[in-house]
N, C-alpha and C positions, 0 to 999 in steps of 0.2 A: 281656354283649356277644356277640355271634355270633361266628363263624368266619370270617367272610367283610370285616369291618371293615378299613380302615383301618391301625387300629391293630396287630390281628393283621397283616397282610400285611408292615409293616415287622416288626413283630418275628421273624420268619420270615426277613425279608431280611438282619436283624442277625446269627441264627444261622449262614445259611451265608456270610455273608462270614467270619463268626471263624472258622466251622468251615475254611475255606480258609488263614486267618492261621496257624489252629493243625498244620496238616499242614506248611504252609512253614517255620514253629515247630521242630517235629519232626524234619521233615528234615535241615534246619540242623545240629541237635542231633546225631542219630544219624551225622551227614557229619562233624562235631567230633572225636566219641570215637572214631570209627576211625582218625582222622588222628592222635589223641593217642596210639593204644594200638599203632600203627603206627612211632611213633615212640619208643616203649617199646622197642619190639621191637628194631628198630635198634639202638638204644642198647646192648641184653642182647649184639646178637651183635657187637659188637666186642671186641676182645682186654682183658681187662682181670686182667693175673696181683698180686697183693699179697705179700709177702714179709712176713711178723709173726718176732723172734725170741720163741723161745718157754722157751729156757733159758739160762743165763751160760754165755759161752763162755770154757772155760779153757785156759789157756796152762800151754805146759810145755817146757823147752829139753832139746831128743832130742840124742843123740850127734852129733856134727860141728857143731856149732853151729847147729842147725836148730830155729825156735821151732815149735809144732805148737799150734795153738789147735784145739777142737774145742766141740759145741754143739749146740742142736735149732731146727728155725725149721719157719713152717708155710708152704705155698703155698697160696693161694685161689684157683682159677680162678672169678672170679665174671663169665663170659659163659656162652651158652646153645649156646656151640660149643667143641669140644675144643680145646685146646693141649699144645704139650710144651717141656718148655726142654730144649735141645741143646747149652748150654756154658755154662761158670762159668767165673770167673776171681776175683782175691784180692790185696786191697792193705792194707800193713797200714805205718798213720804209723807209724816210728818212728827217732828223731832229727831229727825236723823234715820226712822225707819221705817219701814213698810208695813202698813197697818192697812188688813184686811178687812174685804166692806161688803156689803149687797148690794147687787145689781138688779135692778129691774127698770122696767120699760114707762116712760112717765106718761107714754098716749094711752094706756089701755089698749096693748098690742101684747099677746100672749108670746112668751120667749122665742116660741117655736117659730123662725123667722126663714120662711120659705125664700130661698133667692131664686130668679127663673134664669136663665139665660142672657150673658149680653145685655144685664138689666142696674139699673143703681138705684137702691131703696133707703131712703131719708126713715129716720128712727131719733125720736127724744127720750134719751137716756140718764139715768138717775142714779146714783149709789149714795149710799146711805155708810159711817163708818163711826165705829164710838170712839171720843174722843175723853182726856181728862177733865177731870170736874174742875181745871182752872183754865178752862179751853174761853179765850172770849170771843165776841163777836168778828172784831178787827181780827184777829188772828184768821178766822174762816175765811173773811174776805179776801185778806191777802193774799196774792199770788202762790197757789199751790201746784204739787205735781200730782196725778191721778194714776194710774195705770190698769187699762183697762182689757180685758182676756175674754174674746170670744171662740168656743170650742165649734166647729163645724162638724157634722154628721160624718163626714169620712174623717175627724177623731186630728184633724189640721187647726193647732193654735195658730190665732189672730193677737200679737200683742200688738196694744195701740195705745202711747205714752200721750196725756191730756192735759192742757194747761189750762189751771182754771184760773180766773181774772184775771188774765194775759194776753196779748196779742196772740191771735189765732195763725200760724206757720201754715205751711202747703207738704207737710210731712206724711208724707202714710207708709205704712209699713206693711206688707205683703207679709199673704202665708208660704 
């Protein structure tokens, strides 16, 4: 059949209409991913810190009647922008309520805890909480609940519930 047929001419006409279908195809397509990978993106640079504990925290009754638990937890900054937490705080049930404590940092690491990027920083952690003058040793040891409050620089609480001489869970709890 020659060139000039008929039959060639539509088929010719068939290819570039698909060849047009297939570019609006495409475009479509490549206008998709960037809206998806865009949204990626978003999603990375919002605040996102995780509190993991990473060893048993033990308790121990210090002179004056002060129970002192101490312990290791990890921080994940899993955004694609820095943060820092800028204050902790510390509650620890016991006797049916929640009895507020100090927190500070047991390495000699000043509070102001820079996170960078995509990064997980291991921190040994300390609260300190007064207890009653009939508070005994065994009592301290004993399986308590902790709960522990770190404030992040964009002003986003971290609550992160602590079990001290207890088996260690796989629980963390986002901001």
């Amino acid at each position: 059949m020659p060139f000039g047929t008929p039959l060639a001419a539509s088929a010719v006409e068939f290819l570039q209409s698909f060849r047009g279908e297939m570019n609006t195809l495409f475009s479509l397509a490549s206008a998709g991913m960037t809206a998806y990978f865009w949204l990626v993106r978003v999603n990375r640079e919002r605040e996102s810190v995780r509190v993991y504990q990473v060893s048993d925290f033990a308790g121990t009754l210090e002179p004056g009647q002060v129970g002192y638990w101490v312990g290791k937890i990890f921080l994940a900054n899993r955004s694609i922008n820095p943060t820092a937490i800028v204050e902790a705080s510390a509650e620890l049930y016991w006797n049916g309520r929640w009895v507020p404590g100090v927190v500070h940092t047991a390495d000699d690491v000043d509070l102001l805890w820079n996170l960078t990027p995509l990064q997980v920083v291991a921190r040994k952690v300390g609260a300190a909480f007064p207890l009653d003058a009939k508070t005994t040793r065994e009592q301290v040891y004993a399986p308590q609940k902790l709960r522990v409050t770190f404030v992040t620089v964009e002003g986003k609480k971290l609550v992160h519930e602590v079990r001290a001489g207890a088996e260690i869970g796989t629980n963390a709890i986002a901001a």
